[in-house]
VMD Tcl script that draws the C-alpha trace (Angstrom):
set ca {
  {79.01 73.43 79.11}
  {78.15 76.67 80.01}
  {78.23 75.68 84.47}
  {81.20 73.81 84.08}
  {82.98 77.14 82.31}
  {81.37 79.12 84.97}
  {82.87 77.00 87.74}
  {85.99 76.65 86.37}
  {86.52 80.56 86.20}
  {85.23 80.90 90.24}
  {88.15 78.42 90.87}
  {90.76 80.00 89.22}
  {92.42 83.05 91.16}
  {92.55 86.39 90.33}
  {95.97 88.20 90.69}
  {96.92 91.62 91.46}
  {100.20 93.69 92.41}
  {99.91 95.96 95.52}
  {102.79 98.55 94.71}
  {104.15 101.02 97.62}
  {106.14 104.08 96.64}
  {107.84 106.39 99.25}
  {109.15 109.35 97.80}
  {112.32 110.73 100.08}
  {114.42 113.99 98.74}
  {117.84 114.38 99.60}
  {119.76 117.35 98.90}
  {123.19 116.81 97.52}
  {122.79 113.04 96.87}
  {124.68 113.23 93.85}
  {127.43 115.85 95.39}
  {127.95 112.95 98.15}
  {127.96 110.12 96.01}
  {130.62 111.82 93.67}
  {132.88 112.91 96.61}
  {132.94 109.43 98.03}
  {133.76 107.68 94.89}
  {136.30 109.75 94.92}
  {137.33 109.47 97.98}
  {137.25 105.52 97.08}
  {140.12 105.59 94.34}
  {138.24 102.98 92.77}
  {137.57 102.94 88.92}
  {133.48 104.43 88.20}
  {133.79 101.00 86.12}
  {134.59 98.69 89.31}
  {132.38 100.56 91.88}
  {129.44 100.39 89.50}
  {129.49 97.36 88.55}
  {129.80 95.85 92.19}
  {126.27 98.22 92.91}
  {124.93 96.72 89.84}
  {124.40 99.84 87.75}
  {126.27 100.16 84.56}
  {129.10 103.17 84.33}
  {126.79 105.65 82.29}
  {124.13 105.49 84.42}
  {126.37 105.80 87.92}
  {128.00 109.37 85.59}
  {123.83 110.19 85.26}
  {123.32 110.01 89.07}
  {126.60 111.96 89.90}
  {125.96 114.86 87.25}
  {122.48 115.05 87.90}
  {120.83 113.80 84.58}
  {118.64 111.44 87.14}
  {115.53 112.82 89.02}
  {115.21 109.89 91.14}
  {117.02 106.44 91.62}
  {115.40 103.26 93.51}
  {116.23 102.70 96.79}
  {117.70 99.55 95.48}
  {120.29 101.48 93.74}
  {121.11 103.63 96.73}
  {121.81 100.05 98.60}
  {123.86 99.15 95.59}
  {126.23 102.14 95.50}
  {126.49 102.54 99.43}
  {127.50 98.92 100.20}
  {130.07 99.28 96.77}
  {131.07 102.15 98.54}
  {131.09 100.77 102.21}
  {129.07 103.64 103.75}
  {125.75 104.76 104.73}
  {124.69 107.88 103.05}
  {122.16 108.36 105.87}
  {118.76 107.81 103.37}
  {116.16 106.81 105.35}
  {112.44 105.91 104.98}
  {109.85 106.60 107.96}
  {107.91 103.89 107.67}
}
mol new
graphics top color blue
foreach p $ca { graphics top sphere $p radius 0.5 }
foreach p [lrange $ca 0 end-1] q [lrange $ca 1 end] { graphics top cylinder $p $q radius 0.2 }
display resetview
């Protein structure tokens, strides 16, 4: 019993996440993102919800209550607000 437990476990894969993390800082993110939204005209409500965030946290990343956001967020709230806030990663 004991070889047939000990081949089992050599067959049966071991799996692990590989995470990368690129930290980028941007001065006057949140200044940028505020003054295009409203630029925009469009509701907080509307423009959050098509980057996927909820309102609150959108208010959190324009008044600064956020040290960081993903870079999936960014995406979010540039293509609700149809513009490129120049955030790159040198990669």
């Amino acid at each position: 019993m004991q070889n047939k437990f000990r081949i089992m476990e050599a067959c049966t894969p071991m799996l692990m996440d590989v995470v990368r993390q690129i930290k980028v800082t941007i001065p006057d993110l949140s200044q940028k993102i505020k003054e295009a939204r409203e630029k925009d005209g469009r509701s907080v409500q509307v423009l959050a919800t098509s980057a996927g965030i909820s309102t609150a946290y959108w208010y959190q990343i324009e008044q600064e209550k956020r040290q960081w956001i993903s870079e999936e967020t960014l995406r979010g709230i540039e293509q609700a607000l149809g513009l490129d806030l120049g955030v790159r990663f040198d990669d």
